[in-house]
N, C-alpha and C positions, 0 to 999 in steps of 0.2 A: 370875306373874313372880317369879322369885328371889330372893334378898337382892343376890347378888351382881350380877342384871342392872339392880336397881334401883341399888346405887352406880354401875354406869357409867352407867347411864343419868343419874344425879344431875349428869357432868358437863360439862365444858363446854370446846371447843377441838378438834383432831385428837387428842388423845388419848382423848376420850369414845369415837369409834368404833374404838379398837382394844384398848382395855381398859389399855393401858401407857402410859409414859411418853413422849412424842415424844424418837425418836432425835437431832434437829439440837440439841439441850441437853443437855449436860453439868451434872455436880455443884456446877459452880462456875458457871454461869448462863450461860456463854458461845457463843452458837451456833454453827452449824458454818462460817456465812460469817465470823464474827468468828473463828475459829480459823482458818481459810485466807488470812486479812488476813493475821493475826498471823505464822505460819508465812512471806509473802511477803516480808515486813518484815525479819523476823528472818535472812531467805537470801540478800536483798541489801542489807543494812545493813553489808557490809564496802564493796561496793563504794561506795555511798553515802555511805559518813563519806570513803573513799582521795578519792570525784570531789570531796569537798565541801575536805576539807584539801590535796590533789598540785593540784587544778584551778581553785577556784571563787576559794579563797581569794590563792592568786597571784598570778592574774590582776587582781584585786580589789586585792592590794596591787601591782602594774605599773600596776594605772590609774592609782591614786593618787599613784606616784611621776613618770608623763608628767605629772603637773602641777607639780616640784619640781624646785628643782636638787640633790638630793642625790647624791653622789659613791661616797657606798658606804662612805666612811672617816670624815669631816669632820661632825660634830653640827651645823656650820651649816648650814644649807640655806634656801632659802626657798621661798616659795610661789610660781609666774611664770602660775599658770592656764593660756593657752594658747600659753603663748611658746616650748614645745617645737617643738608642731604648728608656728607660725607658722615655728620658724626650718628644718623639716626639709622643709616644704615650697618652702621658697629655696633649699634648700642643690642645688647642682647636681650634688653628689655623689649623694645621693639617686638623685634621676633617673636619673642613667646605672648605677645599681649596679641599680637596679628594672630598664631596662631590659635590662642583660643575664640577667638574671634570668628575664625571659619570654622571649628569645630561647634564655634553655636549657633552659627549659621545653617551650618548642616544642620542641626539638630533640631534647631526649632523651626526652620523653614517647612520641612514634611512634617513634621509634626501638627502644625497650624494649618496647614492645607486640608491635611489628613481628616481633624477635626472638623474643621469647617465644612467641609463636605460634605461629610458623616451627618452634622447637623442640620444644615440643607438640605438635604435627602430623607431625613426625618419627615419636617418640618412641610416638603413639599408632599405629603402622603396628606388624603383626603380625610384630618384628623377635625374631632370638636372642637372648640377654641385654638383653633391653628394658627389666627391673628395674633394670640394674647399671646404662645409660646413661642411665637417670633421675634416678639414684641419683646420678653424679657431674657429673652438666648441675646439679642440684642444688646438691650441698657449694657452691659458690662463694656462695650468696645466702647461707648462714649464718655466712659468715667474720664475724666483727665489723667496724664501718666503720673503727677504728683499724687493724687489721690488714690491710685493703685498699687504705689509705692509706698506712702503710710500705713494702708492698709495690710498687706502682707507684711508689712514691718512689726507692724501689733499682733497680725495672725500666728506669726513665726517667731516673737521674743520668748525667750529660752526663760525666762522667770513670771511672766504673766500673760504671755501667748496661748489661746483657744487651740493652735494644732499640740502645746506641749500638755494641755489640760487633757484632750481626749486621752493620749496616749498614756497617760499618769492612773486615769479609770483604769485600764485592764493591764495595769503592774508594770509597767514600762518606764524605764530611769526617762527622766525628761533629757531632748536635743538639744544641742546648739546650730538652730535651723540657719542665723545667718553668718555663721563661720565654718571652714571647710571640714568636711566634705561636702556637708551638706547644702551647702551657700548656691551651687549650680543646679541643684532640683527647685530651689525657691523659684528664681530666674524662671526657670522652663514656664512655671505654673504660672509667672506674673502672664508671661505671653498669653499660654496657652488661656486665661481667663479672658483677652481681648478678641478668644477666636468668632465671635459672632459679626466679624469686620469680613472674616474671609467668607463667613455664612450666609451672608444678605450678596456677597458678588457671587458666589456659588448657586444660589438661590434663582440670580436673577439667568443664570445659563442654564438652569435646567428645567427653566419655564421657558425659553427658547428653544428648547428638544423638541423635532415632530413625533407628536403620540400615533404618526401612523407608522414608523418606523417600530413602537414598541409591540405594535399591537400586530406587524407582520413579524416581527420577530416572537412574540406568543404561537402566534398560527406554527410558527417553521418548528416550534415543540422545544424554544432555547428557554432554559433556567432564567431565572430572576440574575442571578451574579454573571451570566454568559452575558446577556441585555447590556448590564450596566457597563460588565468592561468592553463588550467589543463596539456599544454603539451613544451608549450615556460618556462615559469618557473620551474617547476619540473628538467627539462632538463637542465637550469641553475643554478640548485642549489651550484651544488660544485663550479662555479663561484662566488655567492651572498655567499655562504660561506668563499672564501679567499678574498673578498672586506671586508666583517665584522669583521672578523680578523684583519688583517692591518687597517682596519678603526679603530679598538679602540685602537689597539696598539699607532698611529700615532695620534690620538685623544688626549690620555692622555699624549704625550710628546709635544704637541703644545706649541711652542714660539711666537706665531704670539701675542699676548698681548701686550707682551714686547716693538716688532714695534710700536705699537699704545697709546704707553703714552704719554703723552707732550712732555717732551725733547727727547724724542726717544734715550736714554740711558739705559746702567744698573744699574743706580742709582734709574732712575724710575718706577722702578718694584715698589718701594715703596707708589708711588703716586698711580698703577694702583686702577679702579674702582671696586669694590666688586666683583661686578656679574663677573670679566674677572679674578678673583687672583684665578688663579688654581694653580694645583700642583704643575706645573715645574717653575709657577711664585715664590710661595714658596719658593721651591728650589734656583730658582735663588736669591732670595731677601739672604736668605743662604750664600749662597756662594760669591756673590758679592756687596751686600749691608752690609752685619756684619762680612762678611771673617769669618765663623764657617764653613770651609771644612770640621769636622769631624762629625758634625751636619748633613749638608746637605747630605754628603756622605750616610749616614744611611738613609736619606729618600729619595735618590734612590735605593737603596738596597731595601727598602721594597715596592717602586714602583717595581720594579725588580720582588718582588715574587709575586704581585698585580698582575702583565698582566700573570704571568705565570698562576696562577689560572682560570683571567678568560678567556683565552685561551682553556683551560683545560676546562672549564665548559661550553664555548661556541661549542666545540666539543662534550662534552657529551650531551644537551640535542636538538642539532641538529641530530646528529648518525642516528637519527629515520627518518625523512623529507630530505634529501641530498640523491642525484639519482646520483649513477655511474653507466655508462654506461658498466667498467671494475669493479669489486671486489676488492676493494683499498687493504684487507687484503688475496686477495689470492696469493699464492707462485707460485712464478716464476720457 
């Protein structure tokens, strides 16, 4: 035996049988699982500190304030514990602004979907400039919401509004588009003008369809509407499930109202029309129309546990009808 074979043989560990140093250690003692920690850490630790100070922290301080009456200006305040909760759960205004709130949830959530897929479905048909009309089905979702909310504000003013102009042509008394009744078809329209947001996710799931499934379902003699509901749909479901999700989350924090008062301020939340005073109008009128931050605070807070539920129950009683192509709950 050697000199050389007796030092490795002298030693002891995974490096004995290969005469070198184990590659998973480094000069500075750190292995290579604790370099890949470190490296993970390091890559999301912006996003981490933005969730822990934009989200954690906020929220943490709105809880605290649902239990106070501070006003946002005034260093007096005090402590009332649950006299927010108590009083917002009395307040009848509450109730009916929540209520309309789910009735425009419902309304516009299938509504926007409905759309968007409709457009998608269009759009994904082997058409001439099928780029360009995706391209401009599109622009509309990325106008900003203030910019969409001027817009129908000028579209729909009842003395030099374009929709009260057409109707004026063939003898029709002009509307008052942004006061009730009519104030809740505006809304619908502001959404439904963003639906090219739900078109490009719709879009992007029905170029994930296998075309060998449409084209045995041609051979088997099914209709064009058989196809799409029993194998284009089913297929799309776990997409029309996170459109519904998002749809009512984003549904029930809508400020687009606000846009469309008169003065187009946050004084005006107080003027808005019936049918348009939902939640966050509420809230807003709260917060900026009576300065009761600890008020308002608590009726986002209990907006807060509101979407978690029906998130939570929007998942449970879909579970059954949503089609994965993978087992969302098997282990990896």
């Amino acid at each position: 035996m050697t000199v050389d074979q007796l030092s490795v043989a002298g030693r002891t560990g995974p490096a004995a049988s290969t005469g070198r140093t184990t590659p998973e250690r480094r000069r500075t003692g750190i292995s290579m699982t604790g370099r890949r920690h470190r490296a993970f850490y390091l890559f999301t630790s912006p996003w981490i500190i933005g969730f822990l100070l934009l989200t954690v922290v906020p929220m943490a301080y709105a809880l605290w304030l649902s239990f106070t009456t501070y006003d946002g200006i005034s260093p007096h305040w005090k402590y009332v514990g649950l006299g927010n909760y108590s009083e917002l759960f009395a307040d009848p205004q509450t109730w009916r602004s929540l209520g309309r709130t789910g009735l425009f949830a419902l309304t516009s959530v299938p509504l926007s979907i409905v759309a968007g897929l409709g457009l998608a479905v269009l759009v994904n048909r082997p058409l001439k400039a099928r780029g360009l009309f995706r391209t401009l089905l599109y622009l509309p979702a990325v106008v900003p919401p203030v910019g969409v909310g001027l817009t129908f504000k000028a579209l729909f003013d009842q003395n030099s509004g374009a929709a009260n102009g057409v109707i004026t042509l063939f003898g029709f008394d002009a509307l008052g588009w942004l006061a009730d009744p009519y104030a809740r078809y505006v809304l619908l329209m502001s959404v439904l003008w963003a639906a090219g947001n739900v078109m490009i996710i719709s879009l992007a799931g029905l170029q994930d369809v296998p075309r060998e499934l449409h084209e045995a379902a041609r051979i088997d003699g099914a209709s064009a509407w058989r196809t799409f509901r029993s194998i284009t749909v089913p297929l799309l479901s776990p997409v029309l499930l996170f459109q519904t999700v998002t749809g009512v989350i984003a549904s029930v924090q809508t400020i687009m109202p606000l846009l469309l008062t008169p003065d187009g301020t946050t004084a005006g939340v107080t003027a808005l029309p019936q049918s348009n005073y939902l939640y966050m109008m509420h809230v807003f009128s709260q917060y900026f129309a009576l300065g009761r931050y600890g008020y308002a605070s608590a009726l986002l807070w209990v907006l807060f546990v509101l979407i978690l539920i029906a998130t939570g129950l929007i998942f449970r009683f879909t579970s059954g009808v949503v089609f994965y192509n993978v087992d969302p709950e098997a282990k990896k």
